[in-house]
KOLPA-59701 format. One record per residue (C-alpha): residue number from 1; residue in three letters; chain; x, y, z. Coordinates in steps of 0.2 Angstrom, whole numbers, m for minus. Each point is the difference from the previous one (the first is absolute). Layout:
BEGIN
SITE,NUM,ala,A,X,Y,Z .
...
***
This chain:
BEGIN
SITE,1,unk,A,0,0,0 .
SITE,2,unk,A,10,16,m6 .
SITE,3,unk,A,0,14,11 .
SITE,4,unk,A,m3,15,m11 .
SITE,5,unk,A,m9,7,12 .
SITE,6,unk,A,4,m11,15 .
SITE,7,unk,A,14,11,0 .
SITE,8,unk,A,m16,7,m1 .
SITE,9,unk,A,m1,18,m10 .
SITE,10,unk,A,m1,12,12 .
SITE,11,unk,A,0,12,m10 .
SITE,12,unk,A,m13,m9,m11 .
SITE,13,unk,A,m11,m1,17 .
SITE,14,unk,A,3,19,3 .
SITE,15,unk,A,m5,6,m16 .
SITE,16,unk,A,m15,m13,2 .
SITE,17,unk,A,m3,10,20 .
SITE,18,unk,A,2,16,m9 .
SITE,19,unk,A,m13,m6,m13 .
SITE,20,unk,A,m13,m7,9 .
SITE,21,unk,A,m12,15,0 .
SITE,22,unk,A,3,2,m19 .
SITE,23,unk,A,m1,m20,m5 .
SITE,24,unk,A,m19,m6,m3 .
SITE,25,unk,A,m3,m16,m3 .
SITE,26,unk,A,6,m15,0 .
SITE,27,unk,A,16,m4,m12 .
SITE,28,unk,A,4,m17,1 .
SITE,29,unk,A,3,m14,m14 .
SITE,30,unk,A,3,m16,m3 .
SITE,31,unk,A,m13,m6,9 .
SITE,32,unk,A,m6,m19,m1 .
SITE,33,unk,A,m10,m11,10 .
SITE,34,unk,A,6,m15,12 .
SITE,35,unk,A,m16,m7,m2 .
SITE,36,unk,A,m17,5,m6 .
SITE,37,unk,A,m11,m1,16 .
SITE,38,unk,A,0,m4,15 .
SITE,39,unk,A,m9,m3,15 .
SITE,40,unk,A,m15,12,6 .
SITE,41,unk,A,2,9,m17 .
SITE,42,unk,A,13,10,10 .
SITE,43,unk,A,16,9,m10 .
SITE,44,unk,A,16,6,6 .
SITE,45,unk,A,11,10,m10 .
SITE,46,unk,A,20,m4,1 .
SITE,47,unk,A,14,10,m4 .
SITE,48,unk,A,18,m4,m1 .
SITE,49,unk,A,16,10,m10 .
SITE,50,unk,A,6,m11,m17 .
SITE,51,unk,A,11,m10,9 .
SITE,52,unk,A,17,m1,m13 .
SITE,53,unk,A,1,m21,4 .
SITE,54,unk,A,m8,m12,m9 .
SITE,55,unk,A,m15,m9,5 .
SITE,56,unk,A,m4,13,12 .
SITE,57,unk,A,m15,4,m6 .
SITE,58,unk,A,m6,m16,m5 .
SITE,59,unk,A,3,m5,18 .
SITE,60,unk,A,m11,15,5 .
SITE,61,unk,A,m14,m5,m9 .
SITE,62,unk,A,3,m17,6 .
SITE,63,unk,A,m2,6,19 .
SITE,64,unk,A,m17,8,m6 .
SITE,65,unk,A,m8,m12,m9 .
SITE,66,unk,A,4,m14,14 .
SITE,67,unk,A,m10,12,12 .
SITE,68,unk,A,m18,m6,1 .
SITE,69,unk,A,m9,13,11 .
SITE,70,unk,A,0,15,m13 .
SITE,71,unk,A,4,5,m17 .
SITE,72,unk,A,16,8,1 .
SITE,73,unk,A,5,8,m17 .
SITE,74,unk,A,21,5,m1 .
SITE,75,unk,A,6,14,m6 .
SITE,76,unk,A,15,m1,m5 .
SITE,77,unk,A,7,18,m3 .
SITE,78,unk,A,14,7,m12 .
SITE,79,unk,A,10,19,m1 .
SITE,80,unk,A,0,8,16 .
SITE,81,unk,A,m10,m9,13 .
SITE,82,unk,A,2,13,14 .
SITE,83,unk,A,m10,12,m12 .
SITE,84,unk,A,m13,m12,m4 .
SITE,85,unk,A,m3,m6,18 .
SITE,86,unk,A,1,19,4 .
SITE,87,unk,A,m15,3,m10 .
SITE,88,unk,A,m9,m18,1 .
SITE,89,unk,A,m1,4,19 .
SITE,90,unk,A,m11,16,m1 .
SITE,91,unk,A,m10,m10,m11 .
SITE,92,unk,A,m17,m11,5 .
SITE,93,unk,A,6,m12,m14 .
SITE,94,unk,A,16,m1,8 .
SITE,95,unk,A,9,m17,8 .
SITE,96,unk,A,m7,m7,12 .
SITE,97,unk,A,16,m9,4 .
SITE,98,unk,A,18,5,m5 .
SITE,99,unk,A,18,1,1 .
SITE,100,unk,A,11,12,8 .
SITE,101,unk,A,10,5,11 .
SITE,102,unk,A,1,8,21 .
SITE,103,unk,A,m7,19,m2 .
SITE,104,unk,A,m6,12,14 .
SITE,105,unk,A,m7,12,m11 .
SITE,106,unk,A,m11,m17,m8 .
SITE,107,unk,A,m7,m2,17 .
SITE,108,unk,A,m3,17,6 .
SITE,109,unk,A,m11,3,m16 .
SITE,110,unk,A,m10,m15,6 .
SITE,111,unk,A,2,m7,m16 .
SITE,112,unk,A,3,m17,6 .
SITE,113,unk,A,m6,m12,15 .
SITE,114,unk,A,9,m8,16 .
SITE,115,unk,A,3,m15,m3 .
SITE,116,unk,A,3,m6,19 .
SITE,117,unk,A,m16,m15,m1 .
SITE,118,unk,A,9,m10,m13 .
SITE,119,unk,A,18,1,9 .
SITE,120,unk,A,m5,m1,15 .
SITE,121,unk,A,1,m19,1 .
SITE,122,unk,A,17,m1,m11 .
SITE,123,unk,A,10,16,6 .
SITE,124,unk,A,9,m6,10 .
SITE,125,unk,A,8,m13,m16 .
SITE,126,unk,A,4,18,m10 .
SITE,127,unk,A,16,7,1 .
SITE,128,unk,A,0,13,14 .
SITE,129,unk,A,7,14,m9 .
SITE,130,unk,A,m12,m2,m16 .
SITE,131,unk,A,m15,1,12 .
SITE,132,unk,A,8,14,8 .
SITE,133,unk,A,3,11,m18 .
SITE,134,unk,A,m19,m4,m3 .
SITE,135,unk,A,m6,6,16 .
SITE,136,unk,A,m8,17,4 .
SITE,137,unk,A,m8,5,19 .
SITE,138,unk,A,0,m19,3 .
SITE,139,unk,A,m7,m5,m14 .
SITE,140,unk,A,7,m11,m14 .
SITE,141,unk,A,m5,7,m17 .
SITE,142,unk,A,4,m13,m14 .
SITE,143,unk,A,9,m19,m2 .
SITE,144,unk,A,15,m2,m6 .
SITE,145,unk,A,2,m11,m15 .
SITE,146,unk,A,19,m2,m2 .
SITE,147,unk,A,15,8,7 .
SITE,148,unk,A,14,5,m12 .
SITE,149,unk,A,17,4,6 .
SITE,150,unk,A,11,10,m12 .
SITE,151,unk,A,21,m2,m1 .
SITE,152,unk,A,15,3,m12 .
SITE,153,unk,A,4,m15,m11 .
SITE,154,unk,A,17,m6,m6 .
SITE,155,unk,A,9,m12,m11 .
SITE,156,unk,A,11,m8,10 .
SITE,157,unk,A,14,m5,m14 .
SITE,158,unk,A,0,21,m3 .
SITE,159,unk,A,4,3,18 .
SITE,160,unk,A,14,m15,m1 .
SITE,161,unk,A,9,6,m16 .
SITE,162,unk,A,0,20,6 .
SITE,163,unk,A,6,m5,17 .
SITE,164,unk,A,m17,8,8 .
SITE,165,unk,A,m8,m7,16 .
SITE,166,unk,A,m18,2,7 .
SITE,167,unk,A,m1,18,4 .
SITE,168,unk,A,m3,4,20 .
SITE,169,unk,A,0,18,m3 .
SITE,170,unk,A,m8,13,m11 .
SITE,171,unk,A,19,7,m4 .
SITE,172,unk,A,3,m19,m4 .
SITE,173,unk,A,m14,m2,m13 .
SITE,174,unk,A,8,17,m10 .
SITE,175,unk,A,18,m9,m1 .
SITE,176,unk,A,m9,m16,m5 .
SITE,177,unk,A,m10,9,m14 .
SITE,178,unk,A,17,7,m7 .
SITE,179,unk,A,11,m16,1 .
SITE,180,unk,A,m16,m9,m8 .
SITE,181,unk,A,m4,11,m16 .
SITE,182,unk,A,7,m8,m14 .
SITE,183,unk,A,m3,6,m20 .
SITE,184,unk,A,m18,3,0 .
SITE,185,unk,A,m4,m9,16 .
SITE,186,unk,A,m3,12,15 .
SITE,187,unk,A,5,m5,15 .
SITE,188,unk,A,m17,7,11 .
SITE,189,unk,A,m20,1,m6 .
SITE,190,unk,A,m11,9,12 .
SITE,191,unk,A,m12,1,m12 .
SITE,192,unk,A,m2,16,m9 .
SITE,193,unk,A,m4,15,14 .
SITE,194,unk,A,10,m10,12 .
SITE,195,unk,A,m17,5,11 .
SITE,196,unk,A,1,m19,5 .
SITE,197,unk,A,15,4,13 .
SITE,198,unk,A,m10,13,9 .
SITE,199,unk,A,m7,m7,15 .
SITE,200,unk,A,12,m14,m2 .
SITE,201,unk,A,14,16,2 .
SITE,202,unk,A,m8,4,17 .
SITE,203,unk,A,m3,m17,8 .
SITE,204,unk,A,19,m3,m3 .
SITE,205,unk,A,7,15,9 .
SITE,206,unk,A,m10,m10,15 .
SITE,207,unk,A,m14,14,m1 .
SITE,208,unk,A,m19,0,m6 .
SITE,209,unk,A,m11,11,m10 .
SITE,210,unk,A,m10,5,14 .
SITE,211,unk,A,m1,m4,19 .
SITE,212,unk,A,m12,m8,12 .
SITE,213,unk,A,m9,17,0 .
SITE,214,unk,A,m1,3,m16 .
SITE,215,unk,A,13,12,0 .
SITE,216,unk,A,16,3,m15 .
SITE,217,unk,A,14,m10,4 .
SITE,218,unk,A,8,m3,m18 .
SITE,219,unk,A,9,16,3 .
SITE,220,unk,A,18,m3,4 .
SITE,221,unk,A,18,3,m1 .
SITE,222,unk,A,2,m20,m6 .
SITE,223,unk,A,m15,2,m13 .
SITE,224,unk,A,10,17,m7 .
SITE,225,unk,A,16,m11,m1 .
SITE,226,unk,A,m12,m14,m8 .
SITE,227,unk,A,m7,12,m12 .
SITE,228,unk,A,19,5,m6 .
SITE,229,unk,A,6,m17,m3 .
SITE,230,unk,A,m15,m4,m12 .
SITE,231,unk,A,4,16,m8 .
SITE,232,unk,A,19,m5,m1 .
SITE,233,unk,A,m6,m16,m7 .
SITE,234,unk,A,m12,8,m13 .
SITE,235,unk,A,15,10,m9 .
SITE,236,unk,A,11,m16,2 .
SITE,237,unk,A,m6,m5,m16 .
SITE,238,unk,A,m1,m17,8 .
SITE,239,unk,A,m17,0,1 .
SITE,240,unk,A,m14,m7,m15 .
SITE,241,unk,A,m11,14,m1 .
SITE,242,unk,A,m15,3,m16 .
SITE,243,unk,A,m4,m21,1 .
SITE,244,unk,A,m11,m6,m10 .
SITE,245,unk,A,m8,m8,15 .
SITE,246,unk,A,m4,8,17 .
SITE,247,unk,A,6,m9,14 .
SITE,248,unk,A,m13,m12,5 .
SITE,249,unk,A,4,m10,m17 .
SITE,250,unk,A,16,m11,0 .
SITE,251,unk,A,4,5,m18 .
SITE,252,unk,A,15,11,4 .
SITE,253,unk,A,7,m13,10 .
SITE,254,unk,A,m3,m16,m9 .
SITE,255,unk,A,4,9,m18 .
SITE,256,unk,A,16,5,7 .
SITE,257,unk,A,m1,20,2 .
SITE,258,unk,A,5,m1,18 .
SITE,259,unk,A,10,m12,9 .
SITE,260,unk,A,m11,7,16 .
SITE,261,unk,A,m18,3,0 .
SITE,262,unk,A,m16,5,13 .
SITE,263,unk,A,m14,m10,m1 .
SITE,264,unk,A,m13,m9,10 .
SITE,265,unk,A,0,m19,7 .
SITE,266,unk,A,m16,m2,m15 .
SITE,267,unk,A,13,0,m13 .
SITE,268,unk,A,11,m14,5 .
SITE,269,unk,A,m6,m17,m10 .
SITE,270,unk,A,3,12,m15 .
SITE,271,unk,A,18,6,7 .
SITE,272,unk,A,4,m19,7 .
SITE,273,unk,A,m3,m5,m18 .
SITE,274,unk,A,11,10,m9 .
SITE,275,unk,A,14,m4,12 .
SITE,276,unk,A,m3,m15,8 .
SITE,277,unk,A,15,m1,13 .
SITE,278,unk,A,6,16,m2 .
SITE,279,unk,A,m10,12,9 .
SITE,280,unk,A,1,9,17 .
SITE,281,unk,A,m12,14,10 .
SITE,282,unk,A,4,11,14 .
SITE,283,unk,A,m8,14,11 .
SITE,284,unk,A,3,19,m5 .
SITE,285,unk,A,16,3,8 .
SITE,286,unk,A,m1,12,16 .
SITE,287,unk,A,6,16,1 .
SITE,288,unk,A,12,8,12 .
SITE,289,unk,A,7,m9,15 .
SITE,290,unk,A,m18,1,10 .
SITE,291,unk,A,m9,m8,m15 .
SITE,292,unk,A,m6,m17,m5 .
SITE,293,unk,A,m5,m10,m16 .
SITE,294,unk,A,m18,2,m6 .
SITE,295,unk,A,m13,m8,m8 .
SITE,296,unk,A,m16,8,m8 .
SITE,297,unk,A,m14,m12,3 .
SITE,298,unk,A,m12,5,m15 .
SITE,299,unk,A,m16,m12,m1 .
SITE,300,unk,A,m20,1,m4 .
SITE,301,unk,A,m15,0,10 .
SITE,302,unk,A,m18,m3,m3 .
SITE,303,unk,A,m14,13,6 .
SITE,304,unk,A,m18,3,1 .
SITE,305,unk,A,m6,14,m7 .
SITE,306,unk,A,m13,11,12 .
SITE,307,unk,A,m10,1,m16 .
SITE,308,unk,A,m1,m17,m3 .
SITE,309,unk,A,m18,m8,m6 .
SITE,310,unk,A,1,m11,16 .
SITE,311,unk,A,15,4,11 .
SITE,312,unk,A,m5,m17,8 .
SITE,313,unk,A,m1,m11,m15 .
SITE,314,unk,A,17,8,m4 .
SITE,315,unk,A,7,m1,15 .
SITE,316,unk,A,m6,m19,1 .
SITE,317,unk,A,10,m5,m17 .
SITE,318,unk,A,15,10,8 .
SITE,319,unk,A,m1,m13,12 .
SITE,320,unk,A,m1,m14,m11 .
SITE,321,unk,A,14,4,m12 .
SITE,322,unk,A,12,10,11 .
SITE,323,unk,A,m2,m10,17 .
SITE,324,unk,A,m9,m16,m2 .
SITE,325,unk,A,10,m8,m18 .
SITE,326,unk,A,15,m1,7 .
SITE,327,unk,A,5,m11,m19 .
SITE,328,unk,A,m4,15,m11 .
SITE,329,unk,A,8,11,14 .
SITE,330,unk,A,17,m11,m3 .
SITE,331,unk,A,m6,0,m19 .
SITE,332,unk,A,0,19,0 .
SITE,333,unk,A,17,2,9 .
SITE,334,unk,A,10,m14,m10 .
SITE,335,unk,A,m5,m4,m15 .
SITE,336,unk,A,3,15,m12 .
SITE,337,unk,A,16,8,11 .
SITE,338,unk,A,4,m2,16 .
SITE,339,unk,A,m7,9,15 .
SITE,340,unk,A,m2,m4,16 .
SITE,341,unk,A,m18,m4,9 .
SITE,342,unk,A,m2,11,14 .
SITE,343,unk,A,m7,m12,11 .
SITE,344,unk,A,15,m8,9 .
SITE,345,unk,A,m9,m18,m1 .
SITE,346,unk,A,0,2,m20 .
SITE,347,unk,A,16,9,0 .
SITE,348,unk,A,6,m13,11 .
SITE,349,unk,A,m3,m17,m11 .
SITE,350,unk,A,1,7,m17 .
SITE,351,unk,A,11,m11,m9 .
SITE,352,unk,A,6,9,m14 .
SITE,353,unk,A,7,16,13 .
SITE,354,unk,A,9,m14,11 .
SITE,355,unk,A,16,m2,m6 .
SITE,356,unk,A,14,8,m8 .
SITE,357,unk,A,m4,18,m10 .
SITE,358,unk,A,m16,2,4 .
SITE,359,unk,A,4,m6,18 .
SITE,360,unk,A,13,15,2 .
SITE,361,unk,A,m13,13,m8 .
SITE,362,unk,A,m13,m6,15 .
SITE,363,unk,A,16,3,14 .
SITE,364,unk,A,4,17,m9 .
SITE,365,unk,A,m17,5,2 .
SITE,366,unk,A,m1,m7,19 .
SITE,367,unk,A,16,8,5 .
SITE,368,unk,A,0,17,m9 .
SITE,369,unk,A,m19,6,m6 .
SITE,370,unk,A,m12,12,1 .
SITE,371,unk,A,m16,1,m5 .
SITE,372,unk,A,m10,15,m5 .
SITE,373,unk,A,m6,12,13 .
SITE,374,unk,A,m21,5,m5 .
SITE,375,unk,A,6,17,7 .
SITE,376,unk,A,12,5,m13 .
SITE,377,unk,A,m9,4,m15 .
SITE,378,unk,A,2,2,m17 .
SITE,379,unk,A,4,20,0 .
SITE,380,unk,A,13,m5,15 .
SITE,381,unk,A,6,m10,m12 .
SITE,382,unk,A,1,9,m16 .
SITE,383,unk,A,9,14,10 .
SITE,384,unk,A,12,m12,6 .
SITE,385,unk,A,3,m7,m17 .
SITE,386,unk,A,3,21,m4 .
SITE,387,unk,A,14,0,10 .
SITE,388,unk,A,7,m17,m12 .
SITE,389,unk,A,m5,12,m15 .
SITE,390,unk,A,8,15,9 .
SITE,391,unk,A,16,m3,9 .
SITE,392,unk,A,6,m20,m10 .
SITE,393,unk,A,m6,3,m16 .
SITE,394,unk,A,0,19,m1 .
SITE,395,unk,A,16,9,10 .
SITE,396,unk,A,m9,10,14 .
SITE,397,unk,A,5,1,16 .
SITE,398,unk,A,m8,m15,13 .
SITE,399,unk,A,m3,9,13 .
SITE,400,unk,A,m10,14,m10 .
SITE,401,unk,A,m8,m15,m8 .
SITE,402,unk,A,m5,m6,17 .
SITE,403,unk,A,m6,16,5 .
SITE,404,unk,A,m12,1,m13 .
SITE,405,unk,A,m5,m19,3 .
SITE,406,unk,A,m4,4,17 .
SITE,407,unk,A,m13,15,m5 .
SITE,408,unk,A,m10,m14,m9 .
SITE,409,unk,A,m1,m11,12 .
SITE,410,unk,A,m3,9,13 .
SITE,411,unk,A,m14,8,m11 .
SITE,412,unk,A,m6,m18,m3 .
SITE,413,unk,A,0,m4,20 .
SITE,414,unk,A,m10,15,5 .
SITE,415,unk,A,m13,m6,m12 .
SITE,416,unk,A,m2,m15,7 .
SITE,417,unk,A,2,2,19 .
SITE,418,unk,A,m3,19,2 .
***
């Protein structure tokens, strides 16, 4: 299941926020139907991305049609999802179920339901940390589907012949990328903003984004010095940029374009085919002497929408599919990519995440993730990811990029708690 926008979009979803009052009605396609009744007449709407694996949706529509106690229709939705969703949300003839991900500003709208009744008996079988990133004043909003760590991939026999070993520190990972750039291979993809090292950036100077009040804690002497190196690294010309591929698609790595790549735990059976025994992942390397490695665990959710035809009959299938079919749930995780279950028994006996790479993707994800915080919303982001724009790509100063980072989401944190 690609990530195009499990990495998720955020500036998709903030052009979608930003949108709402403008967007009418509903905009999805691809629709199709997992069966053509069901029972009591009753019908649920379903909405999920376009997954990049194959068999994805087929599997979808498998799930749905094996559900007996309603019609539940997929729709399986192309182009930018967050803007569709957006709109398909102030709609009546919106989902009544769909995929997303943690988001305060989705709750506070009331546009979707607790979902506390159908956990309750399960809970405590989720890993803690993705119920706590989906819950708000004690209640749990959402059910997470699969859990996707993200890490920097390596061919090993690159490292050997340049003499590199398995960076521990962000200054490491620069040398690396110049000892490995060879000809028209770069040594370092980021993908092409570098945006997907900007939370990891904080997390491994040691700090957060924000703290357990919901106060700015990303800006720091280590996350300037950060914020330098990547800059030093993107004038290195060490480092693939204008890919024909973002970053959640292998391509750069497994055409040989970089000898280094980012890139979610979902795109190793494609990776592991290319090069069979000569692959490696580690954690983004931490920063400064108080830092540590870190791991972005990106995923998917399922949610009820407040406007659903019959919260209940959608909460119900919810149940069914996300909590009770614990097959499809393993089907889901590990059959089109790898991810990993978010309830610990699944986690714990999938087969295929047991042993060797995959095995060491589920210990990078223990030891070093972190999960989205529901507080830390798309405009947070976006103006985080200006500072990337600003003070790596572009040459202004950090701290003055900082500073103006700091306005907006200080703007954005008034709005939500006064």
């Amino acid at each position: 299941m690609s990530a195009m926008s499990r990495d998720w979009d955020r500036r998709g979803v903030l052009r979608a926020a930003a949108g709402m009052a403008a967007l009418g009605g509903l905009a999805a396609c691809g629709g199709n139907n997992g069966r053509s009744s069901g029972g009591d007449g009753k019908a649920i709407s379903q909405w999920y991305h376009q997954y990049g694996e194959k068999g994805t949706q087929q599997a979808a529509l498998k799930y749905a049609k094996a559900y007996t106690k309603a019609s539940v229709k997929v729709q399986w939705i192309a182009g930018d999802y967050d803007a569709k969703l957006a709109s398909g949300l102030l709609s009546s003839s919106g989902p009544d179920v769909f995929e997303y991900h943690p988001n305060l500003q989705m709750v506070q709208s009331k546009q979707v339901v607790p979902l506390d009744d159908i956990l309750a008996d399960v809970k405590s079988d989720f890993n803690p940390k993705d119920i706590a990133s989906h819950t708000v004043d004690g209640k749990v909003y959402g059910v997470r589907m699969i859990d996707d760590p993200q890490f920097l991939w390596y061919r090993k026999s690159l490292f050997e012949a340049a003499g590199v070993t398995v960076p521990t520190t962000l200054d490491e990972l620069v040398e690396a990328a110049a000892k490995l750039t060879k000809g028209k291979m770069k040594g370092l993809y980021l993908g092409n903003d570098m945006t997907n090292a900007a939370r990891p950036l904080v997390w491994a100077t040691g700090g957060d984004l924000l703290d357990a009040n919901n106060k700015p804690t990303y800006h720091t002497d280590e996350v300037v010095a950060g914020l330098k190196t990547l800059r030093k690294l993107y004038t290195s010309k060490t480092l693939l940029i204008g890919a024909p591929t973002e970053a959640w698609d292998p391509s750069s790595l497994v055409n040989g374009l970089c000898a280094m790549q980012w890139c979610g735990m979902w795109a190793m059976p494609t990776i592991l085919a290319a090069f069979p025994d000569d692959i490696g992942i580690f954690p983004f390397p931490k920063v400064g002497d108080k830092g540590t490695p870190a791991v972005y665990n990106g995923g998917w959710s399922t949610f009820v929408s407040a406007k659903a035809k019959d919260v209940d009959a959608a909460k119900e299938f919810v149940k069914w599919l996300w909590i009770d079919q614990k097959k499809y749930q393993e089907d889901w995780a590990t059959s089109y990519g790898f991810h990993i279950p978010p309830r610990t028994s699944l986690a714990a006996s999938a087969t295929k995440l047991k042993t060797g790479l995959p095995a060491e993707g589920v210990k990078l994800f223990t030891d070093y993730g972190h999960f989205d915080n529901p507080v830390w919303t798309p405009a947070m982001e976006t103006a985080f990811e200006d500072v990337i724009a600003d003070s790596v790509r572009g040459s202004k100063d950090p701290e003055a990029s900082l500073d103006k980072c700091d306005v907006k989401v200080n703007r954005e944190l008034k709005q939500l708690f006064g």
